[in-house]
VOBA-1610 file (N, C-alpha, C; in pm, whole numbers, padded with zeros to 5 digits, always signed):
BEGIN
Unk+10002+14872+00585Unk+09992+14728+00555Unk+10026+14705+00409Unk+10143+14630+00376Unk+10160+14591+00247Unk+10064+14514+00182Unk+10042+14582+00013Unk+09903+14513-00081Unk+09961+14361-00102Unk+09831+14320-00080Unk+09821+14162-00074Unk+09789+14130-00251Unk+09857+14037-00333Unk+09846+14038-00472Unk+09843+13885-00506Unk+09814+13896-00618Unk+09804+13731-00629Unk+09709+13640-00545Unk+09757+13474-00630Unk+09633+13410-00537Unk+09648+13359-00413Unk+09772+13390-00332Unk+09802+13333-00214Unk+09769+13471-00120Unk+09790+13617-00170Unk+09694+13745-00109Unk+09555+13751-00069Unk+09481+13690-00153Unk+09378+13687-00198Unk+09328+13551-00061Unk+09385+13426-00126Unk+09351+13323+00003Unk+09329+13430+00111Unk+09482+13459+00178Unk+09469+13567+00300Unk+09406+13646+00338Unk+09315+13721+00210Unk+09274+13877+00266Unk+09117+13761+00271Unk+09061+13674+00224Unk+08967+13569+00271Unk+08928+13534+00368Unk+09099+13421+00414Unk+09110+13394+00564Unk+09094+13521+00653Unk+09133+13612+00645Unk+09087+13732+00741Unk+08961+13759+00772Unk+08861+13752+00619Unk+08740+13791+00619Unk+08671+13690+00765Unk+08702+13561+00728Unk+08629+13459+00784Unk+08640+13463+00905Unk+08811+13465+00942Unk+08852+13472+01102Unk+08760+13563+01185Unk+08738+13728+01107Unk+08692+13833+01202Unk+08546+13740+01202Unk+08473+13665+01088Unk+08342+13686+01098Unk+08322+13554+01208Unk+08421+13480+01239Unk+08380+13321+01325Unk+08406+13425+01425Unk+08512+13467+01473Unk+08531+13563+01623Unk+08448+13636+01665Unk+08387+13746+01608Unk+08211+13799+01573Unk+08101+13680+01609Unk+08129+13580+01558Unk+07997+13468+01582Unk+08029+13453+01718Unk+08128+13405+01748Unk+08152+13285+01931Unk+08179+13446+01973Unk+08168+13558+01968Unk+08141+13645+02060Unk+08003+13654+02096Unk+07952+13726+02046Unk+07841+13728+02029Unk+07780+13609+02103Unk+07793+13492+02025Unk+07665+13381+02101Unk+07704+13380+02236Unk+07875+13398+02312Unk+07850+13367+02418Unk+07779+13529+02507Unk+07799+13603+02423Unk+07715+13721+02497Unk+07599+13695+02535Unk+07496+13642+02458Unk+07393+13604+02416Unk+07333+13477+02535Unk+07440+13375+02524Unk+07400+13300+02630Unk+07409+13367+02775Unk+07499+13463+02803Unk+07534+13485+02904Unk+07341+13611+02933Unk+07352+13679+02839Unk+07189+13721+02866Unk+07083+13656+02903Unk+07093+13541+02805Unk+06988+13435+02872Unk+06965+13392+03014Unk+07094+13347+03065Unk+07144+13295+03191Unk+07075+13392+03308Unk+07094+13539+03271Unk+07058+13630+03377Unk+06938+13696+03370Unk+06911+13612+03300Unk+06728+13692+03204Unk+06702+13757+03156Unk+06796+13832+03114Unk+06778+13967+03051Unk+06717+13952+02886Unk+06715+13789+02837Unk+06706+13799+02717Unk+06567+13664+02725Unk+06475+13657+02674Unk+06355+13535+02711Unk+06446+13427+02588Unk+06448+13294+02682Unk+06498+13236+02642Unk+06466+13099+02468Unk+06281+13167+02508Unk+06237+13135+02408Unk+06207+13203+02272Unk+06205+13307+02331Unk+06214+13418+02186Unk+06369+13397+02094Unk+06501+13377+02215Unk+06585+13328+02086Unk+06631+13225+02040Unk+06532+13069+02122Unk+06529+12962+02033Unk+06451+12967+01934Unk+06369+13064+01921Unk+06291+13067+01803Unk+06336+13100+01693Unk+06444+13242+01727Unk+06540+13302+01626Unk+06622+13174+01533Unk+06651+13093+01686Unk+06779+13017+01650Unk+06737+12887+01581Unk+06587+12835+01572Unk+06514+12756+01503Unk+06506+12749+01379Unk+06485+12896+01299Unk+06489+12961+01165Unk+06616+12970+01137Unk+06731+13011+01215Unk+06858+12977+01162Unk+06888+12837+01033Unk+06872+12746+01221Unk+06919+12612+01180Unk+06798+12535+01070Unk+06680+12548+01034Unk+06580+12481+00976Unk+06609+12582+00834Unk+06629+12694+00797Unk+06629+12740+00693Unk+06762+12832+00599Unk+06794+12758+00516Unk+06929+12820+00469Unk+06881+12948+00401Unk+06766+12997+00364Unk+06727+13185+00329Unk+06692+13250+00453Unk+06744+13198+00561Unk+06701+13228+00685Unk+06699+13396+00687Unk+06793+13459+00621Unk+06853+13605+00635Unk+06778+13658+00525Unk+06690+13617+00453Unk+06590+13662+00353Unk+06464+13687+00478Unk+06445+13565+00534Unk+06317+13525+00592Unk+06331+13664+00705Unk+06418+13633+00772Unk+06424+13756+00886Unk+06490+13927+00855Unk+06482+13918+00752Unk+06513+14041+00648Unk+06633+14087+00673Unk+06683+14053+00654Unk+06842+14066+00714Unk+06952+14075+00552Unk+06848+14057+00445Unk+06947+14081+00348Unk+06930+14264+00309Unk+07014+14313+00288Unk+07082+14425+00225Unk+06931+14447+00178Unk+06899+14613+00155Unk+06758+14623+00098Unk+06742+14698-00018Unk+06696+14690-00096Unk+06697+14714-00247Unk+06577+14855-00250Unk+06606+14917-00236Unk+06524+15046-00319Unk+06465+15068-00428Unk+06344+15119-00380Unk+06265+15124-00468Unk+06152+15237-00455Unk+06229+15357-00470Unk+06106+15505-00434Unk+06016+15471-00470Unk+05967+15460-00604Unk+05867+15438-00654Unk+05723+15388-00569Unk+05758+15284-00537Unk+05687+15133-00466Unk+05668+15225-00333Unk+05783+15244-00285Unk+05781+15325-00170Unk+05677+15356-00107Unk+05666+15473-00215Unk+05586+15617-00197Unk+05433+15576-00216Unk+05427+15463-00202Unk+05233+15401-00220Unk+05268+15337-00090Unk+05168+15334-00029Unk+05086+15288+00080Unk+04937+15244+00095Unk+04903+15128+00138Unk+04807+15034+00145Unk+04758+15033+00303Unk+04668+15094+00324Unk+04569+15092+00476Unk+04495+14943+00507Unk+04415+14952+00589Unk+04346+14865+00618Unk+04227+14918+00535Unk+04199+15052+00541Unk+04063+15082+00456Unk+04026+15095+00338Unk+04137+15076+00275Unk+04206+15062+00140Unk+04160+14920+00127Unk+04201+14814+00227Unk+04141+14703+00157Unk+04007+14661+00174Unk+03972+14727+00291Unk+03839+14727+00311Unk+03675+14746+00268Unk+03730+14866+00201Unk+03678+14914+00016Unk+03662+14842-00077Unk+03846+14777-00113Unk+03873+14769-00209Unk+03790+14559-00245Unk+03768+14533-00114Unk+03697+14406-00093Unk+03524+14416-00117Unk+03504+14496-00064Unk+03386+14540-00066Unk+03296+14618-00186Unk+03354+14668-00269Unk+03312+14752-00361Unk+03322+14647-00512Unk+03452+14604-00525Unk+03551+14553-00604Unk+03505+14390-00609Unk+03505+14320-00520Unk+03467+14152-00491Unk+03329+14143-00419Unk+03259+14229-00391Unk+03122+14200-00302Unk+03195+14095-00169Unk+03314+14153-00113Unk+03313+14041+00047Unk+03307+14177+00127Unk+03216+14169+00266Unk+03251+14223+00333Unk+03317+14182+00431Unk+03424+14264+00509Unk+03525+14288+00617Unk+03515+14402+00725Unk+03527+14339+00795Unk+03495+14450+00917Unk+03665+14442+00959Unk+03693+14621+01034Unk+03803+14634+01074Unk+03841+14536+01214Unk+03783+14493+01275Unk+03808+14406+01378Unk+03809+14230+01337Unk+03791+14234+01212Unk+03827+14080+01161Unk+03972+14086+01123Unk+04040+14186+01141Unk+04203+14181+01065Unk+04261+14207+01202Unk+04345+14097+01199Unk+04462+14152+01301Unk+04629+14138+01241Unk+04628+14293+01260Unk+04780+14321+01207Unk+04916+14302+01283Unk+04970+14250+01197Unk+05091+14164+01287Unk+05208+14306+01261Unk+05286+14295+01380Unk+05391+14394+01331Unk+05474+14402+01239Unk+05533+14533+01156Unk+05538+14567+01050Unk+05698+14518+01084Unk+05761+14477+00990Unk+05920+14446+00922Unk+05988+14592+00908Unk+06157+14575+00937Unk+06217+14708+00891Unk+06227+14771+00780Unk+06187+14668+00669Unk+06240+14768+00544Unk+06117+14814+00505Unk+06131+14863+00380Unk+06030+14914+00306Unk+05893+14812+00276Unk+05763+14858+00332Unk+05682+14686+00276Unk+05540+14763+00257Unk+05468+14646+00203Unk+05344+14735+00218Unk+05236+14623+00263Unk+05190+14671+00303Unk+05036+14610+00428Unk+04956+14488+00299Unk+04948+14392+00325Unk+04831+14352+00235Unk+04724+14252+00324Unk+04582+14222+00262Unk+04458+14148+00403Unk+04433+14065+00250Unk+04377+13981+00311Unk+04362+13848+00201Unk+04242+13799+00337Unk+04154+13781+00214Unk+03956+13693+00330Unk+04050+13595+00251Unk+03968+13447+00318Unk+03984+13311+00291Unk+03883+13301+00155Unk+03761+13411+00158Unk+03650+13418+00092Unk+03659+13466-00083Unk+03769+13509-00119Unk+03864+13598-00238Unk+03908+13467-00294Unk+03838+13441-00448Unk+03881+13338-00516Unk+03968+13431-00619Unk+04057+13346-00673Unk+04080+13364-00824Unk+04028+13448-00919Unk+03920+13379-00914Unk+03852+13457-01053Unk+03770+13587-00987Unk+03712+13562-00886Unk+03755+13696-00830Unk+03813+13791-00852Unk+03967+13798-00821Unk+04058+13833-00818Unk+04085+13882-00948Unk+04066+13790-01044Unk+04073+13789-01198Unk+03931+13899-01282Unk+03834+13897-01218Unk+03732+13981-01258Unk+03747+14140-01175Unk+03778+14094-01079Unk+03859+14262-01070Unk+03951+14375-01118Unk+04053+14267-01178Unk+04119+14318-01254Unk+04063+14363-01403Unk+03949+14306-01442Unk+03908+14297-01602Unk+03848+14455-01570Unk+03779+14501-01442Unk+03691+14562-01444Unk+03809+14686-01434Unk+03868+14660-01380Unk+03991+14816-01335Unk+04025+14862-01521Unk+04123+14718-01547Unk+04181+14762-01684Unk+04153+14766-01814Unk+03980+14648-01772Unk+03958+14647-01946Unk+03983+14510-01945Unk+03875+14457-02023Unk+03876+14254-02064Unk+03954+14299-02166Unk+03985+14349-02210Unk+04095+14335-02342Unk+04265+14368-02321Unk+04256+14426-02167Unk+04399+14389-02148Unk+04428+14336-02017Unk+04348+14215-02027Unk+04388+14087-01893Unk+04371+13978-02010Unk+04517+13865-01989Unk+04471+13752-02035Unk+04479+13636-01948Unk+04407+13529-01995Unk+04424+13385-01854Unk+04413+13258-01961Unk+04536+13182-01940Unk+04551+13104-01996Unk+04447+12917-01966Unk+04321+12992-01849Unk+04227+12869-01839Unk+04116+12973-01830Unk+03965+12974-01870Unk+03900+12996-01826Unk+03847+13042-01666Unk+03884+12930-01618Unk+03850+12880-01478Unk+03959+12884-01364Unk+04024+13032-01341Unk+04125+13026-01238Unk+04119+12959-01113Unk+04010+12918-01079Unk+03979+12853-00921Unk+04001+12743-00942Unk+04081+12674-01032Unk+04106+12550-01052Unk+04254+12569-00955Unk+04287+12679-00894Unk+04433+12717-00796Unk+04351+12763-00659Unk+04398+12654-00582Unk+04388+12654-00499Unk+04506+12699-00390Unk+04471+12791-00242Unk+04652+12786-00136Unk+04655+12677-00106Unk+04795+12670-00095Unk+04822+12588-00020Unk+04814+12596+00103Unk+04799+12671+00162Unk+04787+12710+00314Unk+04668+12735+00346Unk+04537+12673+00372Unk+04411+12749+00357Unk+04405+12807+00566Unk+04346+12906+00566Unk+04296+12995+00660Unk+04169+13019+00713Unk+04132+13070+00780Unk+03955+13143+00799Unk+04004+13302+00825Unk+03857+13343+00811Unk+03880+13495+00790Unk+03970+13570+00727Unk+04036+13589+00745Unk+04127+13732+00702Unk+04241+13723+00777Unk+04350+13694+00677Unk+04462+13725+00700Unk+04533+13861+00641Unk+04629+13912+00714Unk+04692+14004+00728Unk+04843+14010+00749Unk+04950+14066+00609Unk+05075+13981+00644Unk+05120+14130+00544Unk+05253+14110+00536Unk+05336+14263+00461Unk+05432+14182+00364Unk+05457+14266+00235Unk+05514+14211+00148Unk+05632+14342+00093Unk+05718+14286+00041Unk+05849+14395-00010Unk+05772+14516-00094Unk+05790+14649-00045Unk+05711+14742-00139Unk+05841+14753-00257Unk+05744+14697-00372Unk+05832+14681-00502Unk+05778+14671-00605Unk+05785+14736-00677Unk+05765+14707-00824Unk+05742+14557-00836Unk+05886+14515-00891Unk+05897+14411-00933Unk+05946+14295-00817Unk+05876+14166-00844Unk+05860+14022-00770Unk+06011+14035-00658Unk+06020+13993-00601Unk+06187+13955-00505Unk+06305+13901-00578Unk+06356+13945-00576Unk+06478+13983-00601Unk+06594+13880-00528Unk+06539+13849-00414Unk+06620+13743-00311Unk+06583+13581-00327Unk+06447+13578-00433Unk+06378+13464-00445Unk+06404+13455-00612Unk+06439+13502-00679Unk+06487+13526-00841Unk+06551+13364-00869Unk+06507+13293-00995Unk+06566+13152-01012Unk+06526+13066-00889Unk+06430+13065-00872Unk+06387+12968-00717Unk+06284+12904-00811Unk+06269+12768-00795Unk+06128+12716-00819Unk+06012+12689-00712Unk+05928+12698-00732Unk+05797+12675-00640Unk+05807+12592-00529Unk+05900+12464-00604Unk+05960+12335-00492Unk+06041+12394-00415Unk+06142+12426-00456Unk+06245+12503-00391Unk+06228+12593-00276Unk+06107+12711-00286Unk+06021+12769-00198Unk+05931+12720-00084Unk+05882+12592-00165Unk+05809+12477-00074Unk+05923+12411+00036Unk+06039+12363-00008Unk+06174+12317+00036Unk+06171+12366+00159Unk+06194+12521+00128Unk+06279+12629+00224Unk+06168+12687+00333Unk+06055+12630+00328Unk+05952+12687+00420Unk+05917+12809+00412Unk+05924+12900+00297Unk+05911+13054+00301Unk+05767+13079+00224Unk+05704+13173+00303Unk+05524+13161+00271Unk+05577+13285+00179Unk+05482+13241+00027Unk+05456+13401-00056Unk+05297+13386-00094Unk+05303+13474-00166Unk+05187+13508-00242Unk+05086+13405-00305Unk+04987+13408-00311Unk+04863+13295-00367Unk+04883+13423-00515Unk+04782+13324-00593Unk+04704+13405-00700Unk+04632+13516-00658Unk+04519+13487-00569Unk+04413+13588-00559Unk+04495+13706-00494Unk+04567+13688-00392Unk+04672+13786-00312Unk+04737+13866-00445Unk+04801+13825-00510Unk+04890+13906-00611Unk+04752+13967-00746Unk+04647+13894-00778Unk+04595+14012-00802Unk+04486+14139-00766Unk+04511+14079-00615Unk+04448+14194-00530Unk+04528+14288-00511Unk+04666+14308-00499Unk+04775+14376-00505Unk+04755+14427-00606Unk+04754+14352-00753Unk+04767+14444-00878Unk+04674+14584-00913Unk+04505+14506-00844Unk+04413+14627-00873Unk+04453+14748-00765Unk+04481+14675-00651Unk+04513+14861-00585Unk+04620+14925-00585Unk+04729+14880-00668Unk+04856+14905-00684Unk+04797+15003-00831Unk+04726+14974-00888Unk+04670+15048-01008Unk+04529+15187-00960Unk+04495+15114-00889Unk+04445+15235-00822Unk+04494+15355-00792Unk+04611+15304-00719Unk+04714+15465-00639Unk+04780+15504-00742Unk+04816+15446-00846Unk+04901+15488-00916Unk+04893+15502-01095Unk+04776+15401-01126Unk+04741+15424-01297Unk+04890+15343-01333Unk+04920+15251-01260Unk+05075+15143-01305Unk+05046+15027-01260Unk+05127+14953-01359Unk+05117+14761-01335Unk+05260+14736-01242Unk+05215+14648-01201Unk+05336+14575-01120Unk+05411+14476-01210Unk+05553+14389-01192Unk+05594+14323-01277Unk+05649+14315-01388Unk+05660+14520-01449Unk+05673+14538-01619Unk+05790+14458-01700Unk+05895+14412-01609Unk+05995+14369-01625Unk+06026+14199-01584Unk+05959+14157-01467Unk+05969+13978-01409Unk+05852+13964-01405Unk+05812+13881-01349Unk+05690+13802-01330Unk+05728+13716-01179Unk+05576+13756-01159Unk+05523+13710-01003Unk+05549+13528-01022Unk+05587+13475-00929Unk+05534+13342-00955Unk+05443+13339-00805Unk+05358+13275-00779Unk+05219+13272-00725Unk+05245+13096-00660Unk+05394+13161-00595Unk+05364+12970-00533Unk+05302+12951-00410Unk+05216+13020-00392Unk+05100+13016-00279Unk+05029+12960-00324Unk+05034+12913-00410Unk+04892+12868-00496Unk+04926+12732-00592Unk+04863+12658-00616Unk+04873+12511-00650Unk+04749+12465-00715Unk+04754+12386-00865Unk+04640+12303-00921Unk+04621+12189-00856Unk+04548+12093-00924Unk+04524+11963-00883Unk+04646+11863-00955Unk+04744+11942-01017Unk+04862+11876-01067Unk+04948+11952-01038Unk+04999+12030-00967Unk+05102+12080-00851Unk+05144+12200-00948Unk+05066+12264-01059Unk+05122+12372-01170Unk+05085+12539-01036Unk+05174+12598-01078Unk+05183+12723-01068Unk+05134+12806-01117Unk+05051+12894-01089Unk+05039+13055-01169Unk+05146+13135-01151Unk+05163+13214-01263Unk+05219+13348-01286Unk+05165+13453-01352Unk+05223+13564-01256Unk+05141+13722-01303Unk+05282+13805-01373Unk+05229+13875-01459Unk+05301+13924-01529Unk+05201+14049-01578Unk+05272+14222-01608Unk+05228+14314-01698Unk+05297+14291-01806Unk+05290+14315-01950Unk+05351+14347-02049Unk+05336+14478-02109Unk+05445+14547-02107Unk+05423+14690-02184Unk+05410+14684-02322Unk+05487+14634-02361Unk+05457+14631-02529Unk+05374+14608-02583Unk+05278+14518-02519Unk+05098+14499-02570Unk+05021+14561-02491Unk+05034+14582-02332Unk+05000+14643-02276Unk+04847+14567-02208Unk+04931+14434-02147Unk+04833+14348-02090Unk+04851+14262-01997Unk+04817+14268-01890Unk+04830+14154-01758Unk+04812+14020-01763Unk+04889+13925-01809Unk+04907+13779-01838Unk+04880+13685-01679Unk+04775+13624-01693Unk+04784+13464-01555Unk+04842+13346-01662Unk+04995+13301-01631Unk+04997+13172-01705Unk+05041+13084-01597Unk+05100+13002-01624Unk+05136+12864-01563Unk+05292+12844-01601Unk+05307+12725-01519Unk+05383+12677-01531Unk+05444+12519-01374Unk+05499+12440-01428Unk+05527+12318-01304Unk+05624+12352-01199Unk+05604+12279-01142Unk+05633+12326-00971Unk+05799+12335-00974Unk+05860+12234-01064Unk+06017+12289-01092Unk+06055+12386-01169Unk+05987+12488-01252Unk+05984+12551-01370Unk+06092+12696-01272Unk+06222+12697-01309Unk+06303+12835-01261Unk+06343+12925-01365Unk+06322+13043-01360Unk+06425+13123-01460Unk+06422+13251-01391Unk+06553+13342-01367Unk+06589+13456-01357Unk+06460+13523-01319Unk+06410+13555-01402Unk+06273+13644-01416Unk+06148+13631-01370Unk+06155+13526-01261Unk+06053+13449-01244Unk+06061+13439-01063Unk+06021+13522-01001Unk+06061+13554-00851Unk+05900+13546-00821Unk+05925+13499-00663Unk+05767+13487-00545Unk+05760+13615-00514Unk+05749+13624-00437Unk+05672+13742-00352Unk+05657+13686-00205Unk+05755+13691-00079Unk+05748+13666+00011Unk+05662+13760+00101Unk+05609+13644+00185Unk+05494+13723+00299Unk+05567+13719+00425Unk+05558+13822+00495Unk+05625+13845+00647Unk+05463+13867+00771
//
């Protein structure tokens, strides 16, 4: 095949891309319908698929379908149920019994398990951490973290899996809180991300974040502000700050829940 050069090559080797990928699509769907038709496929399991399509343009984030980013590190830790079970109990005074969690099935890529009680405030969350690392290297830019409330409130104990990673998502990077709110994609509260932080320091004697910062748009004031979690190496201290519900930059990624 002669090299395609210039910008009229370029158009072409495009148009190709697109042609194979629409021919790929109307294959496929009519495969797809034709499964339906004969039952082989429940017809509601892939309007559901096809619901998240059409209602969400990170749809291929949401159903993990983007390319997956490595991360041995993150990997190689693992989070039980008894891990949090402990780590609630010892750490926050809540108790949890293993039959109050029900675990939803696990995602293909790399993730790690996390349980969140409805009962796990903030400062909670925030006094756990003081006790792991030291009041002198946690800072909080209010006294009074329970002034953040979810947005999603629950009973008992939820149970959901998050990207095993170091650092915040990568697929959610430059998103604002609204934007997240927009797109229907559930992440992280406050108390969730620093319940993560203390047992992520547990297994490992390491902070999460050394490089971005969590944004915590699970979580909402009584004026629609955001928390963010952040480690800093250079001082060598775990920051809760803020910021408004449009506030985007690079460095500043959620933490999606599956």
């Amino acid at each position: 095949m002669p090299a395609l050069t210039g910008q009229n090559g370029i158009r072409k080797m495009v148009a190709q891309t697109n042609l194979a990928a629409m021919q790929r699509f109307f294959g496929l769907t009519a495969s797809v319908v034709d499964l339906v038709v004969r039952g082989a496929r429940n017809p509601a399991h892939v309007s559901d698929l096809l619901q998240q399509v059409k209602e969400h343009e990170n749809f291929a984030t949401r159903l993990g379908l983007e390319p997956v980013i490595s991360d041995p590190e993150a990997e190689a830790v693992k989070f039980t149920v008894e891990d949090w079970l402990r780590f609630y109990r010892d750490d926050c005074g809540i108790s949890i019994s293993e039959s109050d969690i029900v675990i939803p099935a696990p995602p293909t890529f790399p993730h790690w398990l996390v349980a969140e009680p409805a009962a796990l405030t903030p400062n909670q969350g925030y006094a756990a951490m003081e006790r792991r690392f030291g009041g002198n290297q946690c800072w909080r830019h209010t006294g009074n973290l329970d002034v953040y409330e979810r947005i999603h409130s629950f009973i008992g104990v939820r149970a959901f899996y998050v990207r095993a990673r170091i650092e915040a998502d990568e697929e959610l990077k430059d998103q604002s809180a609204q934007m997240i709110w927009d797109a229907k994609t559930s992440t992280l509260s406050l108390q969730a991300r620093e319940a993560l932080e203390c047992l992520f320091f547990e297994k490992t004697n390491q902070h999460l974040d050394r490089q971005n910062v969590t944004l915590c748009s699970g979580s909402r004031d009584s004026d629609g502000n955001v928390p963010r979690v952040y480690w800093r190496p250079d001082t060598g201290e775990l920051g809760v700050r803020w910021c408004d519900s449009g506030f985007r930059r690079v460095d500043v990624r959620a933490r999606q829940q599956f």
